[in-house]
N, C-alpha and C positions, 0 to 999 in steps of 0.2 A: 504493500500500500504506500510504501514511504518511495517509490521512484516517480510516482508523476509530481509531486509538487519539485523534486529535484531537478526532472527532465524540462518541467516551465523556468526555474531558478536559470538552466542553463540557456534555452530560450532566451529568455529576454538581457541575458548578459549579450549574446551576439548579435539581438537588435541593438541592443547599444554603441557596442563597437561601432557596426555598420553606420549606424549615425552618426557616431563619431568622427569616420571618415568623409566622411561630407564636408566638417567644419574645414575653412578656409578656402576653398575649391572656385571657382568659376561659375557663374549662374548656368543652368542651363539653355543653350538653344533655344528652347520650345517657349513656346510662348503659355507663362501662366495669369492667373488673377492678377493685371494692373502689368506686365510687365512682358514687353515684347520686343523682340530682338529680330524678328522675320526673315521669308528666305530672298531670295536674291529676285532683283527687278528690274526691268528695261523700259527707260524711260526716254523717247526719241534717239533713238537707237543705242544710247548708253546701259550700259548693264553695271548696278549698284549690287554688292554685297554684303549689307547689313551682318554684324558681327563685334565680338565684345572684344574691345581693347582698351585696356587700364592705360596706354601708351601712348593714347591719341596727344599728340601734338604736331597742327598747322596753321601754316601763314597763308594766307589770299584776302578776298573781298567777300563781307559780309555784307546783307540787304536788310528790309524788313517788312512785315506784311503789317495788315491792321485793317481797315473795315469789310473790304470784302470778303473778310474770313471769320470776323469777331462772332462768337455764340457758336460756330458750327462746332464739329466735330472733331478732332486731332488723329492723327491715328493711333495714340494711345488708348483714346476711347474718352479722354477729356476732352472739356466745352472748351474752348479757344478762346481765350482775354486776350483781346491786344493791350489791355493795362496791368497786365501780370508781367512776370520775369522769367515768362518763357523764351524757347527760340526750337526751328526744326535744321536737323542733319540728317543728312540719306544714309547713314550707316550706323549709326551710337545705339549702341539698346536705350531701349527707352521705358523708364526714367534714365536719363544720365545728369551730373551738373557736370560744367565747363563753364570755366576762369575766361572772360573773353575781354581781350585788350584792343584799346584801337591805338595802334601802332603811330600815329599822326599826335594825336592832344594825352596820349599817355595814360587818360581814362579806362580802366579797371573793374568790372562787374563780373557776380555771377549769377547763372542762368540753370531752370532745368529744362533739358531737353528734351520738350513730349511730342512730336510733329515729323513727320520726315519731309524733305524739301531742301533747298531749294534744288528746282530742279533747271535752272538757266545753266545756261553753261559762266563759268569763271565765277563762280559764288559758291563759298564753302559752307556757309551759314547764312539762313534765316532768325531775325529775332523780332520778337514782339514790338508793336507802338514806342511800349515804356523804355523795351532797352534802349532802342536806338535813342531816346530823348536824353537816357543816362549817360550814353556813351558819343552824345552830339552828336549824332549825322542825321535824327530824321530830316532837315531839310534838304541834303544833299542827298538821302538815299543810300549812299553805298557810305562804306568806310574797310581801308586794310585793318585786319585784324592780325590777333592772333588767340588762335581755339586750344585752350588747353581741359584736356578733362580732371575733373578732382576726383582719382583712384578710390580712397577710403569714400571717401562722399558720394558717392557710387553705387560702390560695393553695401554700403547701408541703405541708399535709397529700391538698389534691385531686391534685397530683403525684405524690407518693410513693404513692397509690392509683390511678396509673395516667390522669388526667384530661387528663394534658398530652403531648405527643408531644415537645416540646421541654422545657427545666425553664423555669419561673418567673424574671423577677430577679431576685435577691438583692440585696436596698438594705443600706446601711449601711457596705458593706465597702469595701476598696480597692481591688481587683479589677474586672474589668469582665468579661462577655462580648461586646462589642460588639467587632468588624471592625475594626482599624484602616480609618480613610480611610471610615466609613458613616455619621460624623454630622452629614457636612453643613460639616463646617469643612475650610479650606483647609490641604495637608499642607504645613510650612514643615523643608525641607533641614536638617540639622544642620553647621553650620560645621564646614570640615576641620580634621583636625588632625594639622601636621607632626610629624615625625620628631624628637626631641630627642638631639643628638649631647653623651658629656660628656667633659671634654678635662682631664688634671689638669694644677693648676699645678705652674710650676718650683717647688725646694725651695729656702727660703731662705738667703744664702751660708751655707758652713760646714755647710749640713745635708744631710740624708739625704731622698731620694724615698722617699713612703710607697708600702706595695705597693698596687698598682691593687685595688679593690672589685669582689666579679665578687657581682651584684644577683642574687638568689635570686627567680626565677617565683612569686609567690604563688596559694595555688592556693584557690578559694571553694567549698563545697564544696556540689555538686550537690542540687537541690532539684526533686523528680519535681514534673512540671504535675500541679495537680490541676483535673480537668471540675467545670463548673458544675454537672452536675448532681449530681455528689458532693460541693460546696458543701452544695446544699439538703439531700440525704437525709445531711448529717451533721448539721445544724441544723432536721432534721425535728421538730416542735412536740411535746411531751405535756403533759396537769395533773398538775405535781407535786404537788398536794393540800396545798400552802401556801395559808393563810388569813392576808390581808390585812384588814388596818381603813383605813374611809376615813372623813371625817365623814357624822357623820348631820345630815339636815333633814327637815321636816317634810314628810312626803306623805303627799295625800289623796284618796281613791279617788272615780271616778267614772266611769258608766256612757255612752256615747259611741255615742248613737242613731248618726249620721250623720255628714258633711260635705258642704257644699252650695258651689257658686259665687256660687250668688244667695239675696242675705241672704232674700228674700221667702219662698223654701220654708225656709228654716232657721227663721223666725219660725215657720210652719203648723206643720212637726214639734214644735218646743219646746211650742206651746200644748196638742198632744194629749198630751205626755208628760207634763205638769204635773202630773196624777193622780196618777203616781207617785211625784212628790215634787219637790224644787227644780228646773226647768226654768232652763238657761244657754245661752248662743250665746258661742264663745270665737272670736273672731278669729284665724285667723295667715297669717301669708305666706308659701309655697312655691316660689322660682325666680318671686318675682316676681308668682304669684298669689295671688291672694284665696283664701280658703277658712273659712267659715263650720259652725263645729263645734258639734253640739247634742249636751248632755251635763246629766245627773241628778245631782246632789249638790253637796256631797261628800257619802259617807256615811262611816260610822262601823265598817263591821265587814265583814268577806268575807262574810259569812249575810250583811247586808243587803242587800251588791253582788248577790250570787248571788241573792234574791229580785227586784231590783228588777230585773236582768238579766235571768231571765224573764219578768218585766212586759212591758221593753221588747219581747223576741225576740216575746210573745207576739200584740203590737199590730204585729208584722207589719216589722220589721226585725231580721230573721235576721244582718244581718251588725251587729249592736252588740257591743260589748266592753267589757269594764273598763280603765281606766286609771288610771295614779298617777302624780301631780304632783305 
């Protein structure tokens, strides 16, 4: 009779594990309550592949939308404020937040990401009425940016939308969710510790024995555990719509035919784009590779980009961009 409550005992010790393995991980792909990451889409002949990267950082030109969208829909499945601090990207699971700078007046916000979009060509971001009013351009429209995503602020916002079966870690604290005795280090005993008997002394001749001390229990007073997971959904992420200044430097736009491994076709491409204006090849190194980048300019104005951008798309690479350095 005494093996099935043992055989449950051992049950539920191995959902445990299991779950345990979950903690820290990657949200899932699939799309759960409030939290979607989607598959891949083609949008005037571009093909987008929505996917989770804690890594996301870029530079180009942001826009922003506002009444003829205000109340609809989002593809999160949120109502759209154009007076909120939201903005949409073609790829960020969403929720995401991202840090967005405009590279010009130094202006500093952050946004959540519940919308996909934009979908023009040479625009990396969409954001709401508000942001752009925080970040000065709605009357110009456009502004260079730069899109950085906030990794922790993230990773708590895809949880509290349901992406994680476990929560997230929480860095920074004191606390831990880890196991005693699962990280691999050896557990070392805590030396015992005896009994302290106390004895009073005699009373000096002629005096008086003082009366014995009777030590009062001191009592600490109880402190509920609180779960990890209630850690993260109290320190769940928002944009307070606080505008920071950071320095500004110069950046200069430029339209970014390709990337090649082998300089030989990165030369070919540069030659035929020439037409369209300064032809470059930028070296960098990626994890140790080469990678050979062909790019138009700088130029001088977002109409220019935007014109020579269709040059580019039009000579037959669809996947060129604008960028700012």
């Amino acid at each position: 009779m005494t093996r099935f409550p043992i055989l449950r005992l051992v049950l539920a010790a191995l959902a445990v594990v299991a779950l345990a393995g979950c903690a820290g991980k990657s949200p899932s792909s699939a799309t759960s309550s409030g939290y979607k990451v989607g598959k891949p889409y083609q949008i005037a002949g571009v093909w987008y592949y929505p996917h989770v990267d804690y890594e996301y950082d870029e530079t180009g030109i942001a826009s922003w939308y506002g009444p003829g969208f205000h109340g609809k829909k989002t593809a999160s499945g949120e109502t759209y404020d154009q007076n909120g601090l939201t903005a949409a990207h073609r790829t960020l699971p969403l929720p995401s937040l991202v840090r967005v700078t405009n590279l010009v007046n130094g202006r500093q916000i952050t946004l959540k990401v519940n919308d996909r979009g934009p979908f023009a060509h040479g625009r990396i971001l969409d954001v709401s009425k508000r942001g752009a009013q925080l970040l000065d351009f709605e009357r110009t429209g456009t502004a260079k940016v730069r899109v950085e995503i906030l990794a922790e602020e993230s990773r708590q916002l895809a949880y509290q939308a349901g992406a994680y079966k476990v929560a997230p870690e929480v860095t920074g604290g004191t606390g831990s969710s880890t196991t005693s005795g699962q990280s691999g280090s050896p557990q070392v005993a805590a030396a015992p510790v005896g009994d302290l008997a106390q004895e009073p002394l005699p009373p000096p001749p002629g005096g008086q024995a003082a009366a014995p001390k009777v030590n009062q229990p001191v009592t600490k007073p109880v402190q509920s555990a609180t779960r990890i997971e209630d850690k993260v959904l109290a320190a769940a992420p928002a944009p307070d719509g606080k505008v920071s200044k950071v320095p500004v430097r110069a950046a200069n736009m430029y339209v970014q035919a390709g990337a090649f491994t082998s300089q030989s076709n990165a030369n070919r491409l540069a030659s035929r784009l020439a037409k369209f204006g300064q032809a470059r090849i930028v070296l960098v190194v990626v994890d140790r590779q080469k990678f050979y980048r062909v790019r138009v300019g700088p130029i001088a104005s977002v109409a220019d980009a935007d014109r020579i951008l269709d040059q580019v798309v039009g000579a037959g690479n669809p996947q060129a961009k604008i960028v700012v350095e």
